[in-house]
Structures are given as structure tokens and as C-alpha cells.
C-alpha positions in Angstrom: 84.1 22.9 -13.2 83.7 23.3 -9.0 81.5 21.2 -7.4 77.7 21.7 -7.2 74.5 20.6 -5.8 71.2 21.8 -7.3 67.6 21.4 -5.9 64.9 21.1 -7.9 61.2 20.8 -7.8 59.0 19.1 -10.9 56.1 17.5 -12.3 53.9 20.7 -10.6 56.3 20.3 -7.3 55.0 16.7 -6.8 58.5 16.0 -6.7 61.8 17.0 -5.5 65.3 16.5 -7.3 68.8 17.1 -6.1 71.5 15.9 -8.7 75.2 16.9 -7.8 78.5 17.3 -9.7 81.9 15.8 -6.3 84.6 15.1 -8.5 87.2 17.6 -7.0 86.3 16.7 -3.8 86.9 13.2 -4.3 89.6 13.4 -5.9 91.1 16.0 -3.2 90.1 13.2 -0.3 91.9 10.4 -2.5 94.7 12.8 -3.3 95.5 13.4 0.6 95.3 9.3 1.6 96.1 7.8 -1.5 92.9 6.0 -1.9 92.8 2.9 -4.5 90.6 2.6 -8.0 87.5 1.1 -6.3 88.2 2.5 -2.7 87.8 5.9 -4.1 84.8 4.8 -6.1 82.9 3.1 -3.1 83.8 6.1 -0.7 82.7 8.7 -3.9 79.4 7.7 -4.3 78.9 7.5 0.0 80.1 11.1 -0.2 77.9 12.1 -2.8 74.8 10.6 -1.3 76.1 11.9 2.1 75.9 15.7 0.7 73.0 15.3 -0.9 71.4 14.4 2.8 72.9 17.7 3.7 71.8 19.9 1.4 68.1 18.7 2.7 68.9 20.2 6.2 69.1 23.7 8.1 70.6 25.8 9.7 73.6 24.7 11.8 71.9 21.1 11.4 74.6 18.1 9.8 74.8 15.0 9.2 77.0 11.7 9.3 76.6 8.7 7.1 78.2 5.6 7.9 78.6 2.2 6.0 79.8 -0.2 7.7 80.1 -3.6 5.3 81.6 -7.0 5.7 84.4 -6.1 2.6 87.7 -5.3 2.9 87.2 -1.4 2.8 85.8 -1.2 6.3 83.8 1.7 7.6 83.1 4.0 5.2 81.9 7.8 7.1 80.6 10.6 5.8 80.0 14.2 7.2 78.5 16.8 5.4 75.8 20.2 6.6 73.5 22.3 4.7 76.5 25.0 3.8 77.8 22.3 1.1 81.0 21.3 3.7 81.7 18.0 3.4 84.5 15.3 4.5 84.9 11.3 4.4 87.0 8.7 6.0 87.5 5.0 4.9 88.8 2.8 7.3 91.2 1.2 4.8 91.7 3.6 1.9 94.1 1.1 0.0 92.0 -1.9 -1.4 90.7 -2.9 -5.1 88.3 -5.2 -6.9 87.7 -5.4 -10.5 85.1 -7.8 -12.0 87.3 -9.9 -13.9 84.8 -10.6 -16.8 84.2 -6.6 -17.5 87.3 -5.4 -15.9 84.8 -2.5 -14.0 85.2 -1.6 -10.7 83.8 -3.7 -8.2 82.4 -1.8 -5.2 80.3 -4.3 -4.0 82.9 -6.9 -3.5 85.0 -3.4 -2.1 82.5 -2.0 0.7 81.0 -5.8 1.3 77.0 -7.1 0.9 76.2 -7.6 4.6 76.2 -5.2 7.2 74.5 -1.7 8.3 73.9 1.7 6.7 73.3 4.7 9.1 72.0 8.2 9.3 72.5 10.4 12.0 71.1 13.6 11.7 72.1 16.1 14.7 68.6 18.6 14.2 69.8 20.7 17.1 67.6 19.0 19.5 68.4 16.8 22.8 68.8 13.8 21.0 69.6 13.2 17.2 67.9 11.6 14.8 69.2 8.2 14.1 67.9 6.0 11.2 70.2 2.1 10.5 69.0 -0.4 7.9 70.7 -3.6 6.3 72.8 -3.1 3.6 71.0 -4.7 0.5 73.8 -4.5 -1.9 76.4 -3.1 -1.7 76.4 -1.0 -4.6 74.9 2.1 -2.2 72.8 3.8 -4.6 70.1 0.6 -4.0 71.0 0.4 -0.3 70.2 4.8 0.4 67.1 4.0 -1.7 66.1 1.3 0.7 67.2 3.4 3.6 65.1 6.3 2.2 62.0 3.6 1.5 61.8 2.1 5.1 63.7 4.3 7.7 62.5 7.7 6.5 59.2 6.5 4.7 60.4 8.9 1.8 59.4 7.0 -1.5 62.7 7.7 -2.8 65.2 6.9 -6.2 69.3 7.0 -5.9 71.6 7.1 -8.7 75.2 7.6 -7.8 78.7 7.1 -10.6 82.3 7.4 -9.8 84.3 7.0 -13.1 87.9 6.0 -11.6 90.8 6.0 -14.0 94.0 3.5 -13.8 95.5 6.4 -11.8 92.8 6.2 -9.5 91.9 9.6 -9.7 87.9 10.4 -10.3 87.3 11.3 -14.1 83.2 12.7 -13.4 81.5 11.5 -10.2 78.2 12.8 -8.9 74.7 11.5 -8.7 70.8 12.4 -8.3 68.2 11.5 -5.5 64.7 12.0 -6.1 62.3 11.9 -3.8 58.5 12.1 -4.0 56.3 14.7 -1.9 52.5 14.0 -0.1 50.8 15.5 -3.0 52.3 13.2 -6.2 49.9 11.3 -8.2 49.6 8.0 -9.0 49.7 9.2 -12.8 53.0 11.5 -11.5 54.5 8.4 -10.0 54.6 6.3 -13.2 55.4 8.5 -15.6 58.5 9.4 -13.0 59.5 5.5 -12.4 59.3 5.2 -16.4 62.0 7.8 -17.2 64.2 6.6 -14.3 63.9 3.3 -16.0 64.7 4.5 -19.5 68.0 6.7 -18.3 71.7 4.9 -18.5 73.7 5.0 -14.9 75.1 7.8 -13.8 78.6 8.0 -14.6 76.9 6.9 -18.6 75.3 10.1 -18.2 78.3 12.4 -16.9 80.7 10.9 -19.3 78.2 11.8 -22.3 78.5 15.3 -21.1 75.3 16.2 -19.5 75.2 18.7 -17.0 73.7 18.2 -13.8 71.0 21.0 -14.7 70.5 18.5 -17.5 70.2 15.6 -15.9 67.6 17.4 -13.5 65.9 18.1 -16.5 66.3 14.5 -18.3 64.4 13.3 -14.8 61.7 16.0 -14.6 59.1 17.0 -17.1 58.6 20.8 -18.3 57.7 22.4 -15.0 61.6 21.6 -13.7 62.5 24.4 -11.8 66.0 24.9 -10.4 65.1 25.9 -6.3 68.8 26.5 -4.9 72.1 26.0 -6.0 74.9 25.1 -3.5 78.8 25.2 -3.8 80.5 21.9 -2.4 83.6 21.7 -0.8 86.1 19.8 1.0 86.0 21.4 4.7 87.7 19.2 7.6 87.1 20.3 11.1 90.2 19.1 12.7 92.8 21.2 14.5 95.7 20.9 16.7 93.1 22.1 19.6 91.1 19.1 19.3 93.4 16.5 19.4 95.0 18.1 21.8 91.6 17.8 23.9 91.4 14.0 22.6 95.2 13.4 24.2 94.0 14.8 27.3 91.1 12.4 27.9 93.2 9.7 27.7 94.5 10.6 31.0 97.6 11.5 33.3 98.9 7.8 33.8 99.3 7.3 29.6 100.5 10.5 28.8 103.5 10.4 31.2 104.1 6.9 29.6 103.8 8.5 26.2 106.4 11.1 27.4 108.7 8.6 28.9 108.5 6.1 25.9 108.1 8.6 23.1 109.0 12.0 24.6 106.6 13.1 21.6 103.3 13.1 19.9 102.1 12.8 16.4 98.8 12.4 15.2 97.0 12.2 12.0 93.5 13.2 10.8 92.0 10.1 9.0 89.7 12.7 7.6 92.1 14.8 5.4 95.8 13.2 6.2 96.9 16.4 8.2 99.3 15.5 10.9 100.0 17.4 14.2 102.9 17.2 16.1 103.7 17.8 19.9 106.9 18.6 21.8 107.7 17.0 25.1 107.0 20.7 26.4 103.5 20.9 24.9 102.8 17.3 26.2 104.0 18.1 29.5 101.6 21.0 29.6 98.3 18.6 28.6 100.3 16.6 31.2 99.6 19.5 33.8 96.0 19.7 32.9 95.2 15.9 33.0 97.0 16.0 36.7 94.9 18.9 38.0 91.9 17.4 36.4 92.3 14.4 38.1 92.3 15.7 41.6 
């Protein structure tokens, strides 16, 4: 099954559900940097919650999530648009925790419990829209919740699951945000917090079978409707081009000493592992460019 987002609206559209399906995709990112057990867990469920954000855009809009906690993962960075594209980076792909009493993985120990999350929303305006809180947690799902709750004043509910086997590759992995709109009811609201209450996590729920137009449906009540549904995918935007641009504003004085001490360049995308390689006669042209820049 491929990847999917849908967008719901229930309870007489008082309230809007997304719930998606990212297992390939993590399991592409961890294939390509040979993520560990509860690294690819912690950086799953940032993803998922980081292409749920973008589904809520427009346009040519995106968006980049970052996590930056105190634990041994580092910076955790998400970007993902309204077209379902979506890529991650963690700064160090190859760390574990398991809680040694239930032998489950242990993200909060993995991405840390102090520290910031961020949203940064580029809307196609001068500036973008940028939202930070605390981490809470640790666990994300609580910590987008509270990000949701204070910096967008969206009263909102996160569930997010990665299911990681011993090979470290994702087994189901998705999760569901709920948000309330202006016009939900007091009466709306409680029934809603009650069956979020009563349903198991979300990896419970994937690994029991449900669907996500299921789960949409285990969250709603009978007027769930089904409003868009949207592919995901993998999609890095790196090329050769661009880090060719990023050795070139490094300047003429380094890349001769590169080409002296190295006669060569490679670089690697932390995104999706690609690596690019320049000759000493392609560096010597960005050489050329940095020099008659300069003047």
C-alpha cells in the first residue's frame, strides 16, 4: 500500500481530520542513511506530523519542521508542501534507546525532553511564518499538540506510531491530527475528547489492521466525510547545481585550497544520502566564477 494522506471533515464539519499512512517513505529515508530502531521511529513520527502540516497549505506554500532536543539524535528537520513531497534529515541517524523494563522503543530518551520545536511556514509572502515552543516531552505527538494549542491557537489532538522492527525497518507508521474549527460545540468537543480517550495508540491501531479511512472514521461520528486524498512521497530537492552554488559561496581563497589539498570535491545530501562529485576541472571553473565575483 503507497503512502496516503486523507482530509476529512466531521461531527457536521465542526471538525477537521487528517490521518496518514508514511511507512515507505520512512523506510526509503532509513534505507538511504541507515537509520537505527528508535532513530527511525523519532524521525517517522516528525515526518508524519511534518506532512500532515503540509497537506493544510497551498499552492506553492511549504513547510519545515524542526526538533531540536537535548538527546543524542540531534536536530531532527522536516520539509514537506501541499503536493504530498516530503524529505527529513536527522543530525545523527545512528543512535538507539530501548526502555529496558518493556524493551519498546524509547524516543524520548532518543530525540531528548528539553529543547525547541519549530514551524516555519514560507506562505509566499515577504516574511514567513514562524511559530517555536518548548518541547514538552519528547514523545512529539504531545509536543505538536502543545505547539498547535499555544503557537497557532488551534485547539488541536496528535497521535503519531512508528512500529520499528529488529531490522530497523518501519513495519506500519502513520498518524492522525485533529483539529477543531470556530463553530464546534461544547457538546461536539466532549464527545470528540471522549473517543480520542477511549482509542489505543497509533501504531495499536495500524497493527490491528485499520485503515486510515477507518481510523478517520473511529475518530468522527456519522457525518465523516472524506475531503481530499493526497499521494505522499519521498521528493529531495538536491542537485549537483546547488551544491555547486553552496561551494561557490564559500569563496575563491578556500576553493583554491580545496584544489590544492584535495584536487577534488565530494558532497553528500544529508537529506537522501546522494553524493556529488567534482573534478579538479569543474572546481576550477566554480574557481573562475568565485574570482570574477570577487572583483
Amino acid at each position: 500500500m503507497s503512502d496516503l494522506l486523507i482530509k476529512c471533515l466531521s461531527y457536521s464539519q465542526a471538525v477537521r481530520i487528517y490521518v496518514a499512512n508514511t511507512k515507505d517513505i520512512i523506510n526509503e529515508i532509513g534505507d538511504r542513511l541507515n537509520y537505527f530502531p528508535s532513530a527511525l521511529a523519532a524521525m517517522g513520527r516528525v515526518l508524519t506530523v511534518g506532512a500532515m502540516i503540509g497537506s493544510t497549505l497551498k499552492g506553492n506554500e511549504s513547510v519545515t519542521v524542526k526538533v531540536e532536543g537535548n538527546g543524542p539524535i540531534g536536530l531532527i528537520m522536516v520539509d514537506a508542501n501541499p503536493k504530498g513531497e516530503v524529505r527529513a534529515y536527522s543530525q545523527n541517524p545512528h543512535c538507539h534507546f530501548e526502555n529496558p523494563d518493556t524493551h519498546k522503543l524509547d524516543v524520548r530518551n532518543t530525540v531528548g525532553n528539553r529543547g525547541f520545536i519549530s514551524v516555519i511556514k514560507d506562505l509566499k509572502l515577504k516574511e514567513p511564518f514562524i511559530g517555536t515552543v518548548p518541547i514538552i516531552s519528547g514523545e512529539i505527538a504531545e509536543d505538536f499538540a502543545y505547539y498547535f494549542n499555544i503557537s497557532e491557537q488551534i485547539p488541536s489532538a496528535v497521535s503519531l506510531g512508528v512500529l520499528v522492527d529488529e531490522d530497523s525497518r518501519a513495519i506500519h507508521a502513520g498518524g492522525f491530527m485533529v483539529q477543531l474549527l470556530p463553530n464546534a460545540s461544547e457538546e461536539v468537543i466532549e464527545k470528540l475528547e471522549e473517543k480520542i480517550k477511549q482509542l489505543p495508540p497509533m501504531s495499536k491501531l495500524l497493527s490491528q489492521g485499520n485503515t486510515i479511512e477507518q481510523i478517520a472514521k473511529l475518530i468522527g461520528d456519522e457525518t465523516t466525510t472524506i475531503i481530499e486524498t493526497l499521494p505522499l512521497e519521498f521528493k529531495c530537492s538536491c542537485s549537483k547545481e546547488r551544491f555547486a552554488r553552496g561551494i561557490l559561496s564559500l569563496g575563491a581563497e578556500e576553493i583554491k585550497q580545496m584544489i590544492e589539498e584535495d584536487k577534488e570535491a565530494r558532497t553528500i545530501c544529508h537529506f537522501c544520502g546522494n553524493e556529488y562529485y567534482f573534478p579538479q576541472n569543474e572546481l576550477n571553473t566554480i574557481l573562475e566564477s568565485a574570482s570574477k565575483k570577487r572583483k
